[in-house]
C-alpha positions as CSV (number, residue, x, y, z in Angstrom):
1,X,-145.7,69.3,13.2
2,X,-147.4,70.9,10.4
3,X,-145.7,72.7,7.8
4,X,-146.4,76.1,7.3
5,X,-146.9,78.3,4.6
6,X,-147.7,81.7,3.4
7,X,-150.6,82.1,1.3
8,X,-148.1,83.3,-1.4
9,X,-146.4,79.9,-1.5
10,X,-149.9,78.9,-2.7
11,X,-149.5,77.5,-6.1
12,X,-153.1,78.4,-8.7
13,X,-155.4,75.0,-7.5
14,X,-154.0,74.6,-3.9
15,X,-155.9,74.8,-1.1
16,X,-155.1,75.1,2.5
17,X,-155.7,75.8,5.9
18,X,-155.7,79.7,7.5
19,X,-153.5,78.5,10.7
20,X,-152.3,82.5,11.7
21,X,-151.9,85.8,10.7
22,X,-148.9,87.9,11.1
23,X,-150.6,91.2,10.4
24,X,-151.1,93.7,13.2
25,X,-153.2,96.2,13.6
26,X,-155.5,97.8,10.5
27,X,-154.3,95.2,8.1
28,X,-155.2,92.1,10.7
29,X,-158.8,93.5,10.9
30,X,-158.7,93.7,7.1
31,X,-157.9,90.6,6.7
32,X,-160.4,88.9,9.6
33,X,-163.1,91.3,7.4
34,X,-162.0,89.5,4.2
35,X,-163.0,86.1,5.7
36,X,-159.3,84.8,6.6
37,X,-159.8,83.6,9.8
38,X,-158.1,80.2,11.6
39,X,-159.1,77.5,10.9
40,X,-160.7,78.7,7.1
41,X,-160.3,76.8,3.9
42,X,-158.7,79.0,1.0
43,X,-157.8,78.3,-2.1
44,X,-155.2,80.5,-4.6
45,X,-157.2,80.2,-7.9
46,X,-155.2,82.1,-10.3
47,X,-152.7,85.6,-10.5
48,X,-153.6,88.2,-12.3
49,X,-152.4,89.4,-16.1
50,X,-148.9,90.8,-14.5
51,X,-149.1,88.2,-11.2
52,X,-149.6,90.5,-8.4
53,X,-152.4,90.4,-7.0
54,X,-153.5,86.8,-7.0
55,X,-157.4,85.4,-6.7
56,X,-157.9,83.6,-3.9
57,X,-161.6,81.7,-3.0
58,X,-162.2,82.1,1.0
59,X,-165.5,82.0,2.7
60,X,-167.8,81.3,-0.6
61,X,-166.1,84.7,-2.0
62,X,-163.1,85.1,-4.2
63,X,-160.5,87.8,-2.8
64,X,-157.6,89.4,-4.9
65,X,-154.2,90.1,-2.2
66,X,-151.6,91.3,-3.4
67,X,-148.3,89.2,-2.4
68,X,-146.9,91.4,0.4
69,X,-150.5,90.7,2.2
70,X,-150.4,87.3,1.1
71,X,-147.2,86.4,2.4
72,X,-149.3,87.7,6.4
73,X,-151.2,84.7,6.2
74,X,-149.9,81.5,7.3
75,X,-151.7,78.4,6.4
76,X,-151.1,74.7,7.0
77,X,-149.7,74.0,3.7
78,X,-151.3,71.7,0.6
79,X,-149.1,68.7,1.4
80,X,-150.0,68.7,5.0
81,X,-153.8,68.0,4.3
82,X,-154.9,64.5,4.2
83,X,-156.6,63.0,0.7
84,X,-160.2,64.2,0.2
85,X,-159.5,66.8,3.0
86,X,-161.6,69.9,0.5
């Protein structure tokens, strides 16, 4: 079984795999808006000067979240993806 993760647990230049979102409500439709849907690629591309929020790339676009909204979506994590997967 995969390994799950939160997009928090995201180290800057890991990628993974949107697998669910624990959000409800407003903030799940905010984040479906924001292109983090199952099944999407992201990638956590750097924080920011204080290291909340953190950059992520999704969809072609980069997004900042800050790591309360980041730890709402689940992703299959980095080491779960085969070699070459991006």
């Amino acid at each position: 079984m995969a390994r799950l993760v939160s997009l928090r647990g995201l180290k800057p230049g890991e990628s993974a795999t949107v697998s669910e979102l624990m959000a409800h409500g407003a903030m799940y439709v905010r984040l479906l808006d924001l292109g983090f849907t199952c099944g999407s690629r992201v990638c956590c591309l750097f924080p920011s000067a204080l290291g909340d929020p953190r950059a992520y790339w999704v969809r072609g676009t980069v997004i900042a979240l800050r790591h309360a909204d980041a730890e709402l979506v689940l992703c299959r994590g980095p080491k779960d993806e085969p070699e070459g997967a991006l």
